[in-house]
C-alpha positions in Angstrom: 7.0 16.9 28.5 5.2 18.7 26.1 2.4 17.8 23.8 5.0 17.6 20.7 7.9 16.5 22.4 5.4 13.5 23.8 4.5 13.2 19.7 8.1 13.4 19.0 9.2 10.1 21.1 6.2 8.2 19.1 6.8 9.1 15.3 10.3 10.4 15.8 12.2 14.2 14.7 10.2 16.0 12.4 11.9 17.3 9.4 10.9 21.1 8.5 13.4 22.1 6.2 14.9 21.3 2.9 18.4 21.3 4.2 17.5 19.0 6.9 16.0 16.5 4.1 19.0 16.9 2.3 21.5 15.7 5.4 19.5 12.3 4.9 18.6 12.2 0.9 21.8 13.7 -1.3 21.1 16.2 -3.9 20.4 13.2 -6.8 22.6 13.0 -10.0 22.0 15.6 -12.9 20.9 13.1 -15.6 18.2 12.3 -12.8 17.6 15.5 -11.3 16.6 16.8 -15.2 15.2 13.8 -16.9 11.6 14.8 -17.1 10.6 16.2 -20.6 7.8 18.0 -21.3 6.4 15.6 -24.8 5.3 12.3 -25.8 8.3 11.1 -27.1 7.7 7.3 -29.4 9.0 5.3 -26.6 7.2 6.6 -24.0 4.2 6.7 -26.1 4.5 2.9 -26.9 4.2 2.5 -23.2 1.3 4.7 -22.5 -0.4 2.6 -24.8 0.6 -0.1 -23.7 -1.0 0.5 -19.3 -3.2 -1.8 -18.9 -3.5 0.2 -15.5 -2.4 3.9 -13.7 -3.2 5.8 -10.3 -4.6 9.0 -10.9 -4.2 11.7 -8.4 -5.4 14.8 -7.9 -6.3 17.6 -5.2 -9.2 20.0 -4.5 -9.1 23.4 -4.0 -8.9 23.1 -0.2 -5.7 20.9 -0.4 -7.2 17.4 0.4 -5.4 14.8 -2.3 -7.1 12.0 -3.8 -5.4 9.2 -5.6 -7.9 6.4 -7.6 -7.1 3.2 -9.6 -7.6 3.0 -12.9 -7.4 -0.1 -15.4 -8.8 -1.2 -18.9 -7.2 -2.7 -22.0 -4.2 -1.7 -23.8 -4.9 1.3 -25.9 -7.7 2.5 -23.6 -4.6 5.6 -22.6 -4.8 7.8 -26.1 -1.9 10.1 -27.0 -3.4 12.4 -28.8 -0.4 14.4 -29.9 3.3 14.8 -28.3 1.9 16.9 -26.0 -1.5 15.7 -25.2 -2.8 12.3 -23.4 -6.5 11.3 -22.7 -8.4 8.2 -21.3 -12.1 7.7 -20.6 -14.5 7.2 -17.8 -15.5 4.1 -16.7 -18.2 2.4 -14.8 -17.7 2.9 -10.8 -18.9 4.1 -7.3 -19.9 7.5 -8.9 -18.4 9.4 -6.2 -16.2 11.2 -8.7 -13.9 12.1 -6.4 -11.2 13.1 -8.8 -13.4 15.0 -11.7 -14.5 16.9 -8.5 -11.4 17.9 -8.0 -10.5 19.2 -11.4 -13.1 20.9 -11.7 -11.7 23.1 -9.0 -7.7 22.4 -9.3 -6.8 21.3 -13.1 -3.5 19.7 -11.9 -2.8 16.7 -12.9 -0.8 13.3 -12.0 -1.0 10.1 -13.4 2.0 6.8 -12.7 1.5 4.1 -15.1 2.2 0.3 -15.2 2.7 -2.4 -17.6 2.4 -6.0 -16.5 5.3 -7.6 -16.0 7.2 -4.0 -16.4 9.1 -3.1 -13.1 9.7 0.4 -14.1 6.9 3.0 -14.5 6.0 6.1 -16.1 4.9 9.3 -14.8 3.2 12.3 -16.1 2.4 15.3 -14.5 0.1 18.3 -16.2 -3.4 20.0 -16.5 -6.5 18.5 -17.1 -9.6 19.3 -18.5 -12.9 17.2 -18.6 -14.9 16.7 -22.2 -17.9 15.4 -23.5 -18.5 14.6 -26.7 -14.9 14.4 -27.8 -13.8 12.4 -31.2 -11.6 9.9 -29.0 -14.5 8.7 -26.9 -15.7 7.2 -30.1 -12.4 4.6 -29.9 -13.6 2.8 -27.3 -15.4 -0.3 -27.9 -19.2 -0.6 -27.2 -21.1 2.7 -26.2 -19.0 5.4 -26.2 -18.1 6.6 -23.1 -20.1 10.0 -21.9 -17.0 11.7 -20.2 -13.0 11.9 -20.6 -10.4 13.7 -19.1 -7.6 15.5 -21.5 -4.0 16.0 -20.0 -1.9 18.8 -20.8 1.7 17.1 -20.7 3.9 19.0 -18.5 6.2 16.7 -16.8 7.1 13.1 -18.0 9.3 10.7 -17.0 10.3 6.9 -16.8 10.8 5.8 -13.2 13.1 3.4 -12.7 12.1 -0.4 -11.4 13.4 -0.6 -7.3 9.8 -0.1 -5.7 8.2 -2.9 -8.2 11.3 -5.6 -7.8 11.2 -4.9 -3.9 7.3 -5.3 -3.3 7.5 -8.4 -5.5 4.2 -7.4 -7.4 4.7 -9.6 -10.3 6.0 -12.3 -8.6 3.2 -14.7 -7.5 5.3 -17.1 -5.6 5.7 -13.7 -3.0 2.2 -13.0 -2.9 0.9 -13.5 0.5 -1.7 -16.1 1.1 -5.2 -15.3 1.0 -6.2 -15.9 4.4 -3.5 -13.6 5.6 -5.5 -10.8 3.9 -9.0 -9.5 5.1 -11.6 -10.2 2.7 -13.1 -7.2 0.9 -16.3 -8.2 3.2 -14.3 -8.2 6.4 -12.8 -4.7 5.7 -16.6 -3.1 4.6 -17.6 -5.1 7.9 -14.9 -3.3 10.0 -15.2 0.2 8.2 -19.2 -0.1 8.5 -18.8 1.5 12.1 -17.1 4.4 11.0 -19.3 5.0 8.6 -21.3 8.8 9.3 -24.2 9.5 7.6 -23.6 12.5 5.7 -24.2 14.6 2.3 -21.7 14.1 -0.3 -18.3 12.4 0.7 -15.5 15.2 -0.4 -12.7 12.7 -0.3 
């Protein structure tokens, strides 16, 4: 047996092609295959203002994908106009993992939640990092150094089957705490992977 046929019995047949995708997954319904607009629109902007948190993901110009957390208060996501969004830095690990990878690949994508909101919203586009921007000055206490600009390309609500099935809102679902590894227990167990090295790329 050969090396991928050996693979193959583990994780199963590979799918290469489009066609082959589309024996499992049917072409989807034209109201969904062509919902995704290109502006702001007021509903979608009361939304965005209303994220209280959104995963940001991005790639660098060799390929490798990052995706990062984001959260602060409501109104911390500015729409700047029907085609523009923006949000600030915020205090972290200062690996900068994402602004990285603008600077060498400006595309964008963002998927934001509300609390209590099953369904989500997603925005795709190009990004560029500022300093000194009037919107920085919105945000409560010292104004934060850096923000990120989006270039709305791609927007769309998506609709509320992942949230309802993971239970995320539900607390009576959650699993108990002791079922979990402890932030310390994972850094513990991660520790002896750990290489010493210059700058972390991902």
């Amino acid at each position: 047996m050969s090396e991928v046929d050996a693979r193959d019995v583990v994780t199963g047949t590979p799918i290469r092609t489009l066609a082959q995708l589309r024996e499992l997954i049917p072409e989807p319904l034209p109201y969904l295959r062509d919902k995704a607009i290109t502006v702001v629109d007021e509903g979608s902007r009361g939304f965005l203002e209303a994220s209280t948190f959104f995963l940001l993901a991005t790639t660098a110009a060799d390929g490798s994908v990052d995706v990062s957390p984001r959260g602060d208060p409501a109104g911390s996501v500015k729409v700047l106009d029907e085609r523009t969004v923006a949000f600030a830095d915020r205090p972290g690990n200062r690996r900068a993992d994402s602004y990285r990878n603008l600077l060498e690949h400006p595309r964008i994508g963002m998927l934001f939640l509300v609390a209590g909101r099953t369904e989500v919203m997603r925005v795709n586009g190009r990004a560029t990092l500022v300093r000194d921007a009037p919107f920085l000055r919105d945000y409560p206490a010292a104004a934060p150094l850096l923000g990120v600009v989006v270039e709305v390309e791609e927007l769309f609500l998506h609709c509320g089957n992942a949230l309802r099935r993971s239970s995320l809102w539900n607390p009576e679902d959650w699993p108990a705490d002791e079922s979990v590894p402890s932030f310390a227990d994972i850094a513990e167990s991660q520790k002896r992977h750990w290489k010493v090295s210059p700058e972390p790329r991902r």
